[in-house]
C-alpha positions in Angstrom: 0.0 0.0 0.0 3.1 2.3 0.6 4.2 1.9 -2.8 1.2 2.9 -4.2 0.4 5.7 -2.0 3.9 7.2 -1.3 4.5 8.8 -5.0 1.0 10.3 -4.7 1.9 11.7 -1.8 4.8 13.5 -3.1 2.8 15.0 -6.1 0.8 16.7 -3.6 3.6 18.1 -1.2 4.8 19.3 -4.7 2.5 20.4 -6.3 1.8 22.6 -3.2 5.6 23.8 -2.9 5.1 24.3 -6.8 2.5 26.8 -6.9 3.9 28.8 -3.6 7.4 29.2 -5.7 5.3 30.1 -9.0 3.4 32.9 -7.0 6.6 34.0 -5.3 8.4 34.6 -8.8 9.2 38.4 -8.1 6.7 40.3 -10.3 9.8 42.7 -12.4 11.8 39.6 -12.8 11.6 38.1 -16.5 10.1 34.6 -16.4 12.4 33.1 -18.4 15.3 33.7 -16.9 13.9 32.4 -13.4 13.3 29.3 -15.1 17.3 29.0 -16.1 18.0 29.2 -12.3 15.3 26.1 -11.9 16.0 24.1 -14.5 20.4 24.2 -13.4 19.0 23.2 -9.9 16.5 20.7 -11.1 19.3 19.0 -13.4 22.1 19.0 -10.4 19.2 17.7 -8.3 18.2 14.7 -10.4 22.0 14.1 -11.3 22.5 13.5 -7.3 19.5 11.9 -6.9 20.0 9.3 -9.6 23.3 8.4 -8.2 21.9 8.3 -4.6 19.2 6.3 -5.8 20.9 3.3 -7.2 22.1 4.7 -11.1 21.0 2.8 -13.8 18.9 -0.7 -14.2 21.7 -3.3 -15.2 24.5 -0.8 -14.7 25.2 0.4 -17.1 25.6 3.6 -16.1 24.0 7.3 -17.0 25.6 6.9 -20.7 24.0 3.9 -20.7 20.7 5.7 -19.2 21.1 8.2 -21.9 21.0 5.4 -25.0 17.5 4.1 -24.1 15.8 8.1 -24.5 13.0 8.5 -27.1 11.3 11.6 -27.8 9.3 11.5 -25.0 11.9 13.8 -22.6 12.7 15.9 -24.8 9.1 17.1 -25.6 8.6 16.8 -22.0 11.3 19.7 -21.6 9.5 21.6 -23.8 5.8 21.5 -22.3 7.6 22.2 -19.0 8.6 25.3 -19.7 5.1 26.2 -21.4 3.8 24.7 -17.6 6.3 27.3 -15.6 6.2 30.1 -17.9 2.6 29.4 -18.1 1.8 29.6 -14.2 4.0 32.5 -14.0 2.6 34.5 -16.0 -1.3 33.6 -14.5 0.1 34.5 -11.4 1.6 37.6 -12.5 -2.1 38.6 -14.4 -3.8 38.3 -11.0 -4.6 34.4 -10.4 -4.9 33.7 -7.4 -3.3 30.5 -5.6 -6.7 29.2 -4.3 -8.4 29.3 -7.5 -6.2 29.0 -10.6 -5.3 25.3 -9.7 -8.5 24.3 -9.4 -9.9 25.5 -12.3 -6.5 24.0 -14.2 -7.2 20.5 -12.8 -11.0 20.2 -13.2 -10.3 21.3 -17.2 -7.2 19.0 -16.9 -8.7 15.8 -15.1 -11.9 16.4 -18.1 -9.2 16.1 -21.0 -7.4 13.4 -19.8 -10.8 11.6 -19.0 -11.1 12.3 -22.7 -7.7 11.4 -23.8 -7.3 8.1 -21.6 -10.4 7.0 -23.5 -9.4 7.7 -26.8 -5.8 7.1 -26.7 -5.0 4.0 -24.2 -8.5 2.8 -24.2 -8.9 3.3 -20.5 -12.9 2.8 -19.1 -15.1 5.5 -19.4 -17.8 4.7 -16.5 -20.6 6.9 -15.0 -19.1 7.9 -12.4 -16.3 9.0 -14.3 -18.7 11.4 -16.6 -21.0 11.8 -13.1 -17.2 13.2 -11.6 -16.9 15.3 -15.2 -20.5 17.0 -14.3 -19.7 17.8 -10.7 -16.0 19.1 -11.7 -18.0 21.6 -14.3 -20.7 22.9 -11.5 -18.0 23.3 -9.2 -16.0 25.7 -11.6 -19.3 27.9 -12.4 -18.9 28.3 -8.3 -15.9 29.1 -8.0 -16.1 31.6 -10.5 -18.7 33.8 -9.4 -17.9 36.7 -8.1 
């Protein structure tokens, strides 16, 4: 049960942690170039961790890491910078904390209801679409004024 609930667990704490340092971003300071500070520490970060952590399956090292890549991180890279810059810049317009997230994951948890149907075939129940329905109430709540 650990195993399954631990990494969960961490989204959260991150995710939290995540969109504190996003609204903390001072205002005059170019969103790019905040991101070059994150993305050095993020890359010295998982270099430590991956050596803390065990390294590679089989061995064979992070060269050997390296050969098994598709495109997969490198368009990853890509659509986390549109994710920071994109957050940033909400924050900066005059989202606030309490209510930008939750209007990013009930549009977010409705597309990839939509996408995990259509592209790995995963079940679309009722209470899936019954979830859906309640997620879209709940934003007309949220934002009235």
């Amino acid at each position: 049960m650990f195993a399954y609930l631990w990494p969960i667990g961490l989204v959260i704490i991150s995710n939290v942690l995540y969109q504190v340092c996003a609204k903390e971003v001072p205002a005059e300071m170019n969103a790019f170039a905040s991101l070059t500070v994150t993305y050095v520490v993020a890359a010295v970060s998982s270099l430590i961790f991956f050596f803390l952590l065990g390294g590679s399956s089989g061995g064979t090292g992070l060269i050997g890491e390296y050969s098994k890549i598709n495109w997969a991180p490198f368009v990853l890279g890509v659509v986390i910078v549109g994710l920071e810059v994109g957050w940033i810049f909400a924050y900066k317009a005059g989202w606030e904390v309490s209510t930008g997230f939750i209007v990013q994951s009930a549009v977010l948890a409705i597309l990839l209801l939509v996408l995990g149907y259509c592209l790995y075939h995963e079940a679309l129940t009722w209470n899936k679409v019954a979830g859906v329905v309640i997620c879209l109430i709940g934003l007309v709540f949220i934002n009235l004024k």
